[in-house]
N, C-alpha and C positions, 0 to 999 in steps of 0.2 A: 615382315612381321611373322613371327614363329607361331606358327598352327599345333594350340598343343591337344590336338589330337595325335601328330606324327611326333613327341615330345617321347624319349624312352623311357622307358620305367624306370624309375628308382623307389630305394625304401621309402621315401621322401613322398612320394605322391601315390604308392598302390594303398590298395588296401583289398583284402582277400578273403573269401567267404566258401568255407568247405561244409558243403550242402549235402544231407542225407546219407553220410556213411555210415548205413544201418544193414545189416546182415539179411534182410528180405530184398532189401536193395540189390543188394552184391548177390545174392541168389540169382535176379531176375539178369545178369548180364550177362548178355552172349557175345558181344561184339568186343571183347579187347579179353584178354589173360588175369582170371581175376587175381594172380598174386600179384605180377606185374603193376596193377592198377594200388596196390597195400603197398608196395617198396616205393613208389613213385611216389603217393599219397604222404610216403612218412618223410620219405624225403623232402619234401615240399614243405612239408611241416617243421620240420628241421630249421629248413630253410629262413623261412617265414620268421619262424621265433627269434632264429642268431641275426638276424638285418632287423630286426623290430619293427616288422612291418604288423602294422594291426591286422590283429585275425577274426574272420565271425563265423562262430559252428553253429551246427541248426542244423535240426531231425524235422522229422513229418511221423505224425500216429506211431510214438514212441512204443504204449503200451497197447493198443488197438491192431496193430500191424507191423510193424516195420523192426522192432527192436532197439535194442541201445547203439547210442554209437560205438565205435567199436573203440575200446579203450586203447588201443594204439596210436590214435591221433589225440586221446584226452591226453594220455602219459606224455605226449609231446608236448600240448598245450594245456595244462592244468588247471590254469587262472580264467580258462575263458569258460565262461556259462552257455549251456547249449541251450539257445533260444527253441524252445519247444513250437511247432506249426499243427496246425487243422489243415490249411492248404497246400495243393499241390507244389504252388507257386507262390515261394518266399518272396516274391516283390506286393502280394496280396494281405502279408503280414505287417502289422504296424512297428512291430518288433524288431523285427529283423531289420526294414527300410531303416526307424532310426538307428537302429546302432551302426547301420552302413553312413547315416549322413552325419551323426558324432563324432566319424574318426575326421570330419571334412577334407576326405580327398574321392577326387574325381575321376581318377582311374579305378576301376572297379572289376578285378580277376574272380570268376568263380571257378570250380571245382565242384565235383561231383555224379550222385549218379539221380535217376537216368538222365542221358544227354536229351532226350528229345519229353522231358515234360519239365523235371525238375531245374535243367539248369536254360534248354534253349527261352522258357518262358518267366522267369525273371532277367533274361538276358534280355529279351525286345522290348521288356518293359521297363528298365535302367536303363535303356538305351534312347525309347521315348520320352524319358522325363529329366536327359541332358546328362549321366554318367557315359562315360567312355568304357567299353565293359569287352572284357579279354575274358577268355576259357581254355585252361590247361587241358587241351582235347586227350592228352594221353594219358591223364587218371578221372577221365567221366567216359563214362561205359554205359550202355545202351542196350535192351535187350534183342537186337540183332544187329549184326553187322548196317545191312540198311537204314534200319532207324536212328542210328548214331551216326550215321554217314547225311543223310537228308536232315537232319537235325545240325549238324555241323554247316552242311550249305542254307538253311534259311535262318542262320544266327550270321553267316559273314552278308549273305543279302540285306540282311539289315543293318551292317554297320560293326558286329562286334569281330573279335579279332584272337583267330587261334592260337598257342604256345604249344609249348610242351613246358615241361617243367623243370627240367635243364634249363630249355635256353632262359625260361624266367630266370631263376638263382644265381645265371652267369649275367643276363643282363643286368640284376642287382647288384654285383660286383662288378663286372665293367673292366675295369684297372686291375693287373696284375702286384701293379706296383705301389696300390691300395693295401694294408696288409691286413688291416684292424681284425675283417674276419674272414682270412686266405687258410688258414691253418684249419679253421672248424669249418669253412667248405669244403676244403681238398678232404677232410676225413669223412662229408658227408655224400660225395661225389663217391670216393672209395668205398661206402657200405650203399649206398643206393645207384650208382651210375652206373651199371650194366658195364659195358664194354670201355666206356668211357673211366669210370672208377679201375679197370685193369690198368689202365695203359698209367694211370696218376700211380697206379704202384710200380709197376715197371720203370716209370722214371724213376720216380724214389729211389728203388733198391739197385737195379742194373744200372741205371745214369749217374746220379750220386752217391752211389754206394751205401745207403740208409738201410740199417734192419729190418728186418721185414716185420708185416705189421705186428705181427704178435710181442714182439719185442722192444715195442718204439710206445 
């Protein structure tokens, strides 16, 4: 009998919640490169949107502290309404939990910052109440190296399970030989994937002889 806890992700069964991308936020991070954490962020979102995977945004003390989110992940995701919080900890909202239990899937990826209040404590507590719960550890940022690092080990102590945000978008596509959305990956791999996005154009233009991007 298949444990679908070890079950891979697909569009089919994530669903994905980009927590507190607000500029007092991104201020207070020390532990990851804050642009690094915005190219991976929009990629992701990218992402998310071309597989239709349901998405849930959500700020904390909008106008009190923290700021708006930052409209580079709205422009990505337009449709979705940014559940406003009081608490630190989005699993403490009524709001938030349902709009996570409407999309009814049981894999449950968060994102965001900080690792070690905003996303590690709605993680143990989806993870107490039977979600199977993933975090893209390379776009939530922490404000010291340490605290994103200890935050990262007592979210897998308890069951949840780190990415990055690559391997997410390729394990949603999976099959090379899938094509539906190979085309608007590979161009989102090439504007977000660091080293990886070169080499997707190096093949293109030196392997198959394709224009280079500006011309294609």
């Amino acid at each position: 009998m298949t444990d679908s806890k070890l079950e891979l992700l697909t569009p089919d069964n994530s669903v994905v919640a980009f927590i507190d991308y607000q500029p007092q936020m991104m201020f207070g991070v020390e532990s990851h490169d804050r642009q690094a954490i915005v190219n991976g962020l929009i990629g992701l979102a990218r992402a998310t949107r071309e597989f239709k995977v349901p998405a849930i945004v959500t700020s904390v003390e909008t106008k009190g502290f923290s700021g708006n989110v930052t409209p580079r992940l709205l422009d990505v995701l337009p449709e979705n309404e940014v559940i406003e919080r009081s608490t630190m900890n989005a699993w403490e909202d009524e709001g938030f939990v349902s709009a996570v239990k409407r999309t009814g899937k049981k894999k449950l990826i968060l994102a965001g910052l900080w690792t070690e209040v905003c996303i590690a404590l709605p993680a143990l507590d989806a993870l107490n109440d039977g979600f199977q719960t993933y975090f893209v550890a390379d776009i939530c940022g922490g404000t010291s190296p340490r605290a994103h690092q200890h935050a990262v080990e007592r979210m897998v102590q308890g069951g949840a399970v780190p990415l990055t945000w690559i391997q997410l978008a390729l394990e949603w596509q999976r099959d090379w030989a899938t094509k539906t959305h190979y085309d608007a990956l590979m161009t989102i791999m090439r504007e977000h994937g660091g080293a990886y996005g070169e080499g997707i154009e190096y093949a293109y233009t030196m392997v198959h002889g394709a224009p280079a991007a500006r011309g294609r």
